[in-house]
C-alpha distance (Angstrom), angle and dihedral (degrees) to the residues before:
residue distance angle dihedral
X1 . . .
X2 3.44 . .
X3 4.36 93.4 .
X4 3.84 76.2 49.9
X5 3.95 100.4 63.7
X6 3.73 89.4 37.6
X7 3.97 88.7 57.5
X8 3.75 84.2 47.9
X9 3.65 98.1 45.8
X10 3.81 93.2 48.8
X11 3.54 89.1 51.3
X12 3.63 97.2 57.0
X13 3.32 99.7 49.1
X14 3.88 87.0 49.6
X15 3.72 88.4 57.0
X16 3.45 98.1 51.7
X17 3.73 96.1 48.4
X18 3.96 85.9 45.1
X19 4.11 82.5 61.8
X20 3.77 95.0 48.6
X21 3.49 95.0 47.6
X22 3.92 89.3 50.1
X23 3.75 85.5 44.6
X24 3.74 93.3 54.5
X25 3.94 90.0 49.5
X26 4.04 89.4 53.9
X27 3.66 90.7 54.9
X28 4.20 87.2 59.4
X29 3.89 89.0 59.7
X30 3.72 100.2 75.6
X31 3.81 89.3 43.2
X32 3.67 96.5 51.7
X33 3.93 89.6 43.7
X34 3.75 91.0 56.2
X35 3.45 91.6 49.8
X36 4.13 83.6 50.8
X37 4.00 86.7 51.4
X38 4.29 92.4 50.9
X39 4.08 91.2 55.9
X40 3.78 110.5 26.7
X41 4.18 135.8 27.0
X42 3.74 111.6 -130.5
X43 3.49 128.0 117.4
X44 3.80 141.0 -106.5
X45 3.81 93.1 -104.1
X46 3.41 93.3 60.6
X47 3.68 91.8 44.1
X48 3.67 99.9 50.3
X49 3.81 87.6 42.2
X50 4.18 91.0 48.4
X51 3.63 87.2 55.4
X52 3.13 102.4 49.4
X53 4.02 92.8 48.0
X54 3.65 89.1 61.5
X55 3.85 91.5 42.9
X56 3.55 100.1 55.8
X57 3.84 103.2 56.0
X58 3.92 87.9 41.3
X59 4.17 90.1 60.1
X60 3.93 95.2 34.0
X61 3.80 84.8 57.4
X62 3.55 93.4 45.5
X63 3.60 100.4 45.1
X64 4.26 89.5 46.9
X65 3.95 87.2 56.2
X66 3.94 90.6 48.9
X67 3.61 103.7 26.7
X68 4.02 105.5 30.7
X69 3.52 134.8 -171.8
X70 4.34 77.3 -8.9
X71 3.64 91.0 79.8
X72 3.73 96.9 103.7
X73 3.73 105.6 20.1
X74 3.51 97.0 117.6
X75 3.52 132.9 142.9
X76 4.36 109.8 -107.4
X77 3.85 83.2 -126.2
X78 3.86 91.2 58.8
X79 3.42 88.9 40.2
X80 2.88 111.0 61.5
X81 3.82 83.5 41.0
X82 4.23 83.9 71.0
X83 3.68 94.6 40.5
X84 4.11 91.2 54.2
X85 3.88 84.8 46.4
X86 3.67 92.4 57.5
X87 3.15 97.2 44.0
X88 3.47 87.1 53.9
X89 3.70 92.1 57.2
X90 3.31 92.5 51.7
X91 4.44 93.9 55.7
X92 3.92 84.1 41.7
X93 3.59 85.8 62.2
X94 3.51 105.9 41.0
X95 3.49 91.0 43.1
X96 3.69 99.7 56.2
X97 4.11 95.1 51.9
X98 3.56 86.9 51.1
X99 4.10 90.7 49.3
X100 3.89 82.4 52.8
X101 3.73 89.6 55.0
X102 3.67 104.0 50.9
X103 4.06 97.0 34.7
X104 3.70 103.9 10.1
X105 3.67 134.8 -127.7
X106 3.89 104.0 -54.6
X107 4.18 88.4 58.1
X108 3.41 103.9 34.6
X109 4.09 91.0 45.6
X110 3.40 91.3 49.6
X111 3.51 106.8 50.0
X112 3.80 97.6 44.6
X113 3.80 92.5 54.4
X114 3.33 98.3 40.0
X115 4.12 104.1 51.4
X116 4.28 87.5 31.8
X117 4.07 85.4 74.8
X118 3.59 96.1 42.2
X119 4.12 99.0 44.1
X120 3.84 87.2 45.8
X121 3.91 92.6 51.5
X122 3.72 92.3 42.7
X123 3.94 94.3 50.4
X124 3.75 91.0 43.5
X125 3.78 97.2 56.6
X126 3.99 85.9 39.8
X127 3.32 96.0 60.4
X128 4.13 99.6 38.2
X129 3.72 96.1 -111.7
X130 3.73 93.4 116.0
X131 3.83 145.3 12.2
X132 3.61 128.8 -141.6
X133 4.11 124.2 -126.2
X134 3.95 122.4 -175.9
X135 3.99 86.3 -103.6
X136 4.08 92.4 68.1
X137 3.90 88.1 38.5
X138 3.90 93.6 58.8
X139 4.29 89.9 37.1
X140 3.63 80.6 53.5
X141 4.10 97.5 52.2
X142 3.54 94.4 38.2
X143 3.54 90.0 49.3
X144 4.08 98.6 46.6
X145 4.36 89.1 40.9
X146 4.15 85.8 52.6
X147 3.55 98.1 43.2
X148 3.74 90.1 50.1
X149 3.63 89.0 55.5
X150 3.87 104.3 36.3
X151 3.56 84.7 52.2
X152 3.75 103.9 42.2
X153 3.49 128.6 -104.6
X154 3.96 110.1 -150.9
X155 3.66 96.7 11.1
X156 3.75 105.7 -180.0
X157 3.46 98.6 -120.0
X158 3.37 111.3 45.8
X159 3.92 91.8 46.2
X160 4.01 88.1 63.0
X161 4.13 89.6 63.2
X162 3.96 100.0 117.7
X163 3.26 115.9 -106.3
X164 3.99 102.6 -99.8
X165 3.86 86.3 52.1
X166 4.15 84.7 48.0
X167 3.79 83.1 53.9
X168 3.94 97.3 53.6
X169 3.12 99.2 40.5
X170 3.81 99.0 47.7
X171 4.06 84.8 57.3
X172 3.65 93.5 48.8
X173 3.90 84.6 52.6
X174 3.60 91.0 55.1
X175 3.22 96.8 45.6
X176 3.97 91.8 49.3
X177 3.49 84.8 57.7
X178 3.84 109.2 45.8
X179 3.64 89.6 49.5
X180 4.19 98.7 47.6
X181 3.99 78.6 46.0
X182 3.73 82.1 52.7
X183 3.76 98.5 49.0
X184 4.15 88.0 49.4
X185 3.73 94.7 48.6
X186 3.92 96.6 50.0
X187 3.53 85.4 38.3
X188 3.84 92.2 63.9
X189 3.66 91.2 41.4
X190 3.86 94.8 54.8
X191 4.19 88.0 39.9
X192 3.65 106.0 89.6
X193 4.14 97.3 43.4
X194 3.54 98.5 48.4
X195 4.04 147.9 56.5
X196 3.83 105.8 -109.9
X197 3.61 98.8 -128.4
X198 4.10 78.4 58.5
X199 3.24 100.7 63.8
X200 3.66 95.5 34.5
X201 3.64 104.8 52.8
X202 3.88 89.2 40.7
X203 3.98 87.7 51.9
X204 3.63 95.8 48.1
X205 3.94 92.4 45.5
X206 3.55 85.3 63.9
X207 4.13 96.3 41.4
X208 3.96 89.2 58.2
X209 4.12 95.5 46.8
X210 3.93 76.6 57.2
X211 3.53 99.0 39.8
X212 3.75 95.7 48.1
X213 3.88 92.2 51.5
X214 3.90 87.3 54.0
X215 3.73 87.7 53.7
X216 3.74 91.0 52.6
X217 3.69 97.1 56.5
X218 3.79 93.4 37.8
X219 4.10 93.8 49.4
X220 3.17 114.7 -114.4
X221 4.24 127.7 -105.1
X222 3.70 115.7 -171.0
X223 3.27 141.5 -146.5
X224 3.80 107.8 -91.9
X225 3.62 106.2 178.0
X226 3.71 140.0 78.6
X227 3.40 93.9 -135.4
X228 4.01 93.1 43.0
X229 3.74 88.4 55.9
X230 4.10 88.9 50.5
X231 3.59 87.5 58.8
X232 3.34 100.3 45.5
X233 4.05 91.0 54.0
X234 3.59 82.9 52.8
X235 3.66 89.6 45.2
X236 4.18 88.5 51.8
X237 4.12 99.0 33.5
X238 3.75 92.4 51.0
X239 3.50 127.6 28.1
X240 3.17 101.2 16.5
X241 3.94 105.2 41.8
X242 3.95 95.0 32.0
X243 3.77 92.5 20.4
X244 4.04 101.6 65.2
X245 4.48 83.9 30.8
X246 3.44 82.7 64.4
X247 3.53 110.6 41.1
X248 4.13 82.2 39.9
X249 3.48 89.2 56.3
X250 3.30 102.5 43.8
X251 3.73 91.3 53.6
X252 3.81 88.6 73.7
X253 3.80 89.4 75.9
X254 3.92 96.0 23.1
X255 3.92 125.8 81.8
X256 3.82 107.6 -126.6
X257 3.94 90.8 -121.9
X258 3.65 91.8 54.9
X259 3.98 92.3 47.6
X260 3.97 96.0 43.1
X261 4.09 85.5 58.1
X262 3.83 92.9 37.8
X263 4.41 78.8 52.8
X264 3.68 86.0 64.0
X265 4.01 93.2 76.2
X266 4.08 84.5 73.7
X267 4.11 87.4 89.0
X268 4.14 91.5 41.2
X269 3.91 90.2 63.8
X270 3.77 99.3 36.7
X271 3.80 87.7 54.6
X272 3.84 89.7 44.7
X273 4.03 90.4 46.0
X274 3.96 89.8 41.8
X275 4.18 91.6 50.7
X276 4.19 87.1 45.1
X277 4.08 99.1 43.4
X278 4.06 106.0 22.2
X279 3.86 102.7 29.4
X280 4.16 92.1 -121.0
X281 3.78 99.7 160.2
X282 4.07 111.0 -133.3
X283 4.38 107.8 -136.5
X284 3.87 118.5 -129.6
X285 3.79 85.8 -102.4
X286 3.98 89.6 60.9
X287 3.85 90.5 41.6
X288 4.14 83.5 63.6
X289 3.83 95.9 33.5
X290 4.40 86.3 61.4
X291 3.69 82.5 45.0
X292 3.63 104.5 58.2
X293 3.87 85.3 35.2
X294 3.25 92.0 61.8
X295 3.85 97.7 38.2
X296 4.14 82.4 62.2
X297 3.65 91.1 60.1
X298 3.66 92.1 47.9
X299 4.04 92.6 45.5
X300 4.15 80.3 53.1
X301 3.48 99.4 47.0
X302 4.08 90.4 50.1
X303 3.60 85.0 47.3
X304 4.22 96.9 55.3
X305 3.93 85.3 46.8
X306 3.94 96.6 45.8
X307 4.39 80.3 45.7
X308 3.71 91.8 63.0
X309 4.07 102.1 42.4
């Protein structure tokens, strides 16, 4: 019994540290896209849809090796349950570059991390999956209070969009954010039946079918540089394949609250990585906002190791 709760215990704390690490990848995507947007002129369709591209083959190769002839014995109702998450992805997406367009990054960024949490705790204890302690409650605070502050509540520019942009761009924020809350909560509920590269690769299969349709109707600007291309490979290899096989793996051991909050470190290390490689300066106010962001995931990670004594 006791070599049981151990096993369990070790397991968890994996899992969590398998969602920070995929957590800490995210937060290298909007870095290495700006560095896309400095050297080349596509778009972030074509991006998103790139990456993917290379992702997919990557995990369906993967998973075949691990998994086998398994791969795609799954049940219709599960699978349909991993088609509806990619597609999810894919609106998540699409949603939050157009958010950026009509409001701009300080809005847009905001919004979607800050309701994702909060729909994906509120569905979770809906539906049974998960209960709520005072621990996850104060992660959750600290995390909304520093991600309101890293970010930049009442940036300058992004307040001056006019108000029908404000409009648009607010719903494409929400939108972002239901569906990424979307892709978390299935994700969970698919977690603890399945090999991650399963779910993953079958998800994502779905995402770029949706993602190349989008590109279709939007026109489609590739990537013309050498050095774009790199990027995007890195974009696709890392995290993206490994990111999301990660963070889906993780969730086997992981409660989809506590991973939705622990997905809020993505903006701590692309502020960090934009301060070290573009010279962006980070305000007091975004000093404190990493802080308390990363005082949530240490409240969090206490809280999975006081779970399993």
């Amino acid at each position: 019994m006791r070599k049981s709760l151990t096993l369990q215990a070790s397991q968890s704390n994996r899992g969590f540290w398998l969602v920070t690490a995929a957590s800490i990848l995210w937060g290298t995507i909007g870095v290495a896209t700006q560095a896309i947007y400095s050297i080349d002129s596509t778009s972030s369709l074509f991006i998103n849809v790139a990456r993917m591209l290379i992702a997919v083959p990557i995990l369906f190769t993967a998973c075949w090796r691990i998994v086998g002839a398994r791969t795609f014995d799954v049940p219709r109702r599960d699978l349909l349950v991993m088609l509806f998450s990619g597609i999810m992805i894919s609106i998540s997406q699409a949603s939050y570059f157009a958010a950026i367009r009509y409001t701009g990054v300080t809005i847009a960024t905001l919004l979607t991390i800050s309701i994702s949490p909060l729909v994906v705790s509120g569905v979770s204890v809906a539906l049974k999956l998960e209960t709520i302690n005072k621990r996850i409650i104060a992660a959750l605070l600290c995390a909304l209070i520093g991600g309101a502050l890293l970010v930049g509540l009442g940036a300058p520019n992004d307040l001056q969009a006019e108000p029908q942009n404000l409009a648009l761009g607010t719903f494409f924020s929400v939108i972002a954010a239901l569906t990424y809350a979307g892709v978390i909560v299935c994700g969970r509920f698919l977690a603890g039946g399945y090999h991650p590269l399963q779910v993953t690769a079958i998800s994502f299969a779905a995402g770029t079918i949706m993602l190349v349709i989008l590109n279709l109707f939007s026109g489609i600007v590739v990537v013309q540089t050498t050095q774009g291309w790199l990027l995007v490979l890195y974009l696709g290899f890392v995290p993206t394949a490994l990111g999301y096989w990660w963070f889906q793996k993780g969730l086997r051991s992981v409660s989809a609250t506590t991973a939705s909050i622990v997905a809020m470190l993505d903006p701590v290390v692309a502020a960090v990585l934009a301060w070290i490689l573009f010279n962006e300066t980070l305000a007091p106010a975004g000093i404190i906002g990493a802080a308390l962001l990363l005082l949530s995931v240490y409240l969090l990670s206490t809280q999975t190791a006081h779970s399993n004594t």
